[in-house]
Every structure is written in C-alpha cells, then in structure tokens.
N, C-alpha and C positions, 0 to 999 in steps of 0.2 A: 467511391473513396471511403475505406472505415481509420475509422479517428478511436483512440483507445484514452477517451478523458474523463471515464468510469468505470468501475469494474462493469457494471450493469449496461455498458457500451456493446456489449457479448453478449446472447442468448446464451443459456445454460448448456444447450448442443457445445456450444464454440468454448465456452469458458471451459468444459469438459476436456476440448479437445487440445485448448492451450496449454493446459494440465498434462497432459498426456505427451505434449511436445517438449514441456519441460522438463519431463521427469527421461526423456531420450538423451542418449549420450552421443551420436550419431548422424546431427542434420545434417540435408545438403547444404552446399556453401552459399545459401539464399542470397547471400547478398556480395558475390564475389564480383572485386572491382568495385563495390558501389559505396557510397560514402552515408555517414548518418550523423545529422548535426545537433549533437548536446549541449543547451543551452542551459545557462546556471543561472538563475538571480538567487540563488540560494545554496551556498556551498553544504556537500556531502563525501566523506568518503565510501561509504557504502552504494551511494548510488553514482558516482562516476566510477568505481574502480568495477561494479557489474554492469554496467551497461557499455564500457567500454570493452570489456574481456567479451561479451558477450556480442560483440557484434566484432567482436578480432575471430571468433568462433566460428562464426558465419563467414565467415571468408571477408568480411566487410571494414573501412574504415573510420573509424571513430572520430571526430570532431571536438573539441572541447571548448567551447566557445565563454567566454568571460563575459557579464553583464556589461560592462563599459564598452565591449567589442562591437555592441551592436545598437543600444542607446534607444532600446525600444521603446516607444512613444514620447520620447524627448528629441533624438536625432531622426527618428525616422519609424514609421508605427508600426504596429506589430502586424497587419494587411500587407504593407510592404516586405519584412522582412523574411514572410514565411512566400511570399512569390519569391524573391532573388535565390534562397537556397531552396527552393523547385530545381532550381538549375544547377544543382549543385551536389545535392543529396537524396535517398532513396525517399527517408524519415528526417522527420524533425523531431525531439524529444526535448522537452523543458520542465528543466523545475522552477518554477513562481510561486509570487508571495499573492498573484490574484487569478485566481480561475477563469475569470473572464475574459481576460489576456487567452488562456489558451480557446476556449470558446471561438473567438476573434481570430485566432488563427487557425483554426477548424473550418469556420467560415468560409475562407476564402479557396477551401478547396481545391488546391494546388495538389499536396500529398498528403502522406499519413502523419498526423501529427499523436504526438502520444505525451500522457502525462507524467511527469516523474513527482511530481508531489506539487498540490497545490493546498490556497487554505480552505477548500470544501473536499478534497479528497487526496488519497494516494493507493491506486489501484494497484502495482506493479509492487508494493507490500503484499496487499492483499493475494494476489498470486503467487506471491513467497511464503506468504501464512497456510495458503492454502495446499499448498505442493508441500508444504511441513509436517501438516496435521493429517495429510494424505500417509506420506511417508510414514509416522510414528504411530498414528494408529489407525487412518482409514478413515476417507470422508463419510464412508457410507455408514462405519460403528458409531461414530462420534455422534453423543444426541444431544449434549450441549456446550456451548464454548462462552465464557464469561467475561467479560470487561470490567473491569474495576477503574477509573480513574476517569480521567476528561473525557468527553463526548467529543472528539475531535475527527480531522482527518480521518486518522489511523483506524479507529473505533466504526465511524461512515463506511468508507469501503472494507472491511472486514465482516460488518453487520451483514453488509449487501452481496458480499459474495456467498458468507453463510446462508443465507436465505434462499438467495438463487440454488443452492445445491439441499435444501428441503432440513436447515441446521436448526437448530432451534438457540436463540441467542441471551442471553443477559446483558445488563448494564448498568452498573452502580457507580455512582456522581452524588456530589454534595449538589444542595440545592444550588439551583443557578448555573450548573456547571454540565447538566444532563440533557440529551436530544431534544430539539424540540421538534414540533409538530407533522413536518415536511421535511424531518428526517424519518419520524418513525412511520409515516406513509410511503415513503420510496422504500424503506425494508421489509412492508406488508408487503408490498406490493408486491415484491420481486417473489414471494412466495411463500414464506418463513413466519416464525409465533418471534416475538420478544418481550422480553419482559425488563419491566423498568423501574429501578428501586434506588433509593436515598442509603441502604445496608450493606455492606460488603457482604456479608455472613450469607445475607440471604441471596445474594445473586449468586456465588459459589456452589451451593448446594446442586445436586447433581451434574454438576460441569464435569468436564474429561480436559476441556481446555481452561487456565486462568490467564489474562492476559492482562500485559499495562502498559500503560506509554509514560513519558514527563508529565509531570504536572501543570507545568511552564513552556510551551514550544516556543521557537523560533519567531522572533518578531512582538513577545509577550512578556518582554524582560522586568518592564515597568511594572507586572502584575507580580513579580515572582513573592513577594513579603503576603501579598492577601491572597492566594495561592497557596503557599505552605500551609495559614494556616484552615483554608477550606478546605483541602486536603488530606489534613495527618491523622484522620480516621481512617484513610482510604490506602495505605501501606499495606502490599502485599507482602505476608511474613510466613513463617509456618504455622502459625495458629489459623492463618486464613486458609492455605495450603489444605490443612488438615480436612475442612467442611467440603471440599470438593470430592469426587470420586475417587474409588483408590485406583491409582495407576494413573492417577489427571497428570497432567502434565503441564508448567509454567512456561510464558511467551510474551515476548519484547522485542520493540523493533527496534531499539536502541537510538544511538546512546543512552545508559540508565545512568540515574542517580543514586547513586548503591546507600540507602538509609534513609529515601526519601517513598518514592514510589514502590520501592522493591529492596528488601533484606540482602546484604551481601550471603547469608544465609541460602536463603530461596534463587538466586541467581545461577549462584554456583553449586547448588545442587545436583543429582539426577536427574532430577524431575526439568531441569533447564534443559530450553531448547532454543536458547538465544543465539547463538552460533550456528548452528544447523540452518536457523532462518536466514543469515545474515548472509551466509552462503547459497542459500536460496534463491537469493535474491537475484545473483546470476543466471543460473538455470532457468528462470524462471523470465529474467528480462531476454532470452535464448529463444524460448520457448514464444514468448508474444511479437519479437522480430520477426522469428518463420513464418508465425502463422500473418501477420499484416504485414506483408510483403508477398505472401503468397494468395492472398486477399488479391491484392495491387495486380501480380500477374494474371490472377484468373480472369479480370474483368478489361486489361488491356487489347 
C-alpha cells in the first residue's frame, strides 16, 4: 500500500516518473467506475476544482465530502473513517488542519491515502511547482530556486522535492519565522545544498526561480498584525526580481496578497507564472492518481 503524505513519500525514480505522467495528455481511464473520496477540513478552490477534474479525467468519480459529513475524531475517528470508505473508494485524499490525522489514517492501511495540504506539508503543490519549472525552464537547467517569506508548508515540500531532483535551494525569513533544524535535515537529506538567510537580496542571488507564499496561512489569523510587521522587508518586488538571474522567473501558490508578500507589479508580470501553476495543479494531481492506483494494481 503507497500513501502520498510527502513529496519525499516517492523515490526520485517515481517522483521522475509522476512528472512525466503529468506532463501526458493521454492516461488510461485508471480509475474507471471507481470513486475517490475528497475530504475538506479546509476549504480550497484550487484544490477541489483539480482534484476533482482530475480524477473526472481518469475515468473516475469524485467525492466531496464536507468536514461535519464525517466528524472525524468527534463522531467517529479517523481509523474508522478511512476503513468505511475502503469500501467505497479507490483513494482517499484530505486536506487537514493536522498531519497526524492523515498519518493515522495511512496507518491503518486500508487504501492509498494521499495529502492535499496539511500544517507540515503540501506535496501535490510541490508537484505542480515542479511540472512548472520543468515546463518553463527545465528541472535539469535550473541551479537554484529561492524562497522568500514563511518557512511553511509550501516552502517544506518544495525544499524537498528540489533536493530530491539534485536543485540547489534558498530561504529567506525574518528571524523566528525560518526552518528549523529537522526541517533542514530532511532537505540534506533527500540530496540537495540549501542555504539559509535572514536577507532577501542574498537569497535571490543566482536563482532562475523566486518564490512566496502568505505571510499569514490559514488557521494563523490571530498572528496577521505581528506578521505584517515581521514580514515587510520580505516583499517580493522588482528590485528584488532584479538580483536574481536574468530570465528568473516568479512563483506563488496562491492566493496572493497583492502589496503584501508580492507587488501587483511582479505578479502580473512576464516573469509570473502563477497561473501556469494553478493550472498545474491539475495535471499534476492526474499525474499522481495514475501513478498510485497503478501502484495499488501492481501489488493486487
């Protein structure tokens, strides 16, 4: 049974080869007749409107399931919920507010459960980032990709898929707000250099990729006034644009804050490739169905 609740869940073979599935226009209908149950504690239009199209692709049904629908470890725990839709569905797929939830239902080994965003990771971006910077310039040209803002999610799996693919990474955070220690050992680890700086200016420097998230995610609302102002050095703008490579390219996984994390300037650029991603994000959730579901047949 392979469970997708990391990017680094994938040997580089596989993450290669899901790459390669998602950038096909063409699958078989891997999942025809069969159902896949998207479960939400955290509302998204980007990832229910691709993971839904994407499994309508596959020949497959989509599920939408509402957090009160199912009352995970309040009406019935989450070891329960992921055996009853065994019987029900091919995949389970969840976005949660705690990773250990999906962990726990990883566990219990019924089917493939897969991650749609949790608060340690969000891999199935990182797949969309990665089929991106594939597309526009070549994972293989690209020698470094930049993060500017929170050490979050988004920043986690991107680090680590860059790595896995031999990327060399940056990451610039205001103090307090930057990887800690057993983050940057799981991003050695997977293979890759990073470098870790308090600077904007200096993480940029020789990038192809600049990237940024909110400064504020989901569930963080209470932070947003000590937030801003830890933050409003760390605005991607074109002066900061400018220190990276020429030909670099900007990258968001949206929603942005247009004047907070990122210039309506720099968004709506050339150099933007925020759309391209978002749309990725399909292909890409296409791409990781095939390949774990065709996991699931080999070993049947």
């Amino acid at each position: 049974m392979r469970h997708f609740l990391e990017i680094d869940d994938l040997t580089v073979q596989e993450l290669e080869l899901v790459l390669e599935l998602s950038a096909a226009t063409n699958l078989p209908k891997s999942l025809n007749g069969q159902g896949v149950a998207l479960i939400f504690e955290k509302p998204s239009g980007r990832t229910r409107n691709s993971m839904e199209m994407a499994v309508v692709q596959l020949g497959g049904h989509p599920m939408y399931i509402k957090p009160e629908e199912l009352g995970i470890d309040s009406r019935e725990t989450a070891e329960d919920v992921v055996r009853v839709m065994a019987g029900y569905h091919a995949v389970l797929a969840a976005r949660v507010f705690d990773h250990g939830r999906l962990e726990r239902m990883a566990a219990a080994n019924t089917m493939p459960v897969v991650n749609l965003l949790s608060d340690l990771a969000h891999p199935m971006q990182a797949l969309a980032d990665l089929l991106t910077i594939e597309q526009v310039i070549g994972l293989k040209k690209v020698g470094k990709v930049a993060y500017v803002g929170d050490a979050n999610n988004v920043w986690r799996s991107l680090a680590i898929g860059c790595s896995m693919l031999g990327i060399q990474t940056s990451v610039a955070s205001p103090a307090g707000h930057g990887p800690n220690l057993g983050d940057l050992e799981r991003v050695q680890v997977a293979g890759g250099s990073i470098q870790v700086t308090e600077d904007p200016d200096e993480a940029v420097q020789g990038a192809d990729v600049v990237y940024t998230d909110v400064w504020t995610s989901m569930g963080q609302e209470e932070e947003t006034s000590q937030r801003l102002d830890a933050f409003s050095r760390f605005t991607v703008n074109s002066d900061l644009m400018a220190g990276a490579n020429a030909g670099s390219v900007f990258m968001h996984c949206l929603p942005a804050h247009r004047g907070q994390e990122v210039t309506n300037e720099v968004i709506e650029s050339p150099q933007s490739k925020v759309f391209l991603q978002a749309h990725n994000r399909m292909h890409s959730a296409r791409g990781l169905l095939s390949w774990i579901v065709g996991e699931v047949a080999q070993h049947d």
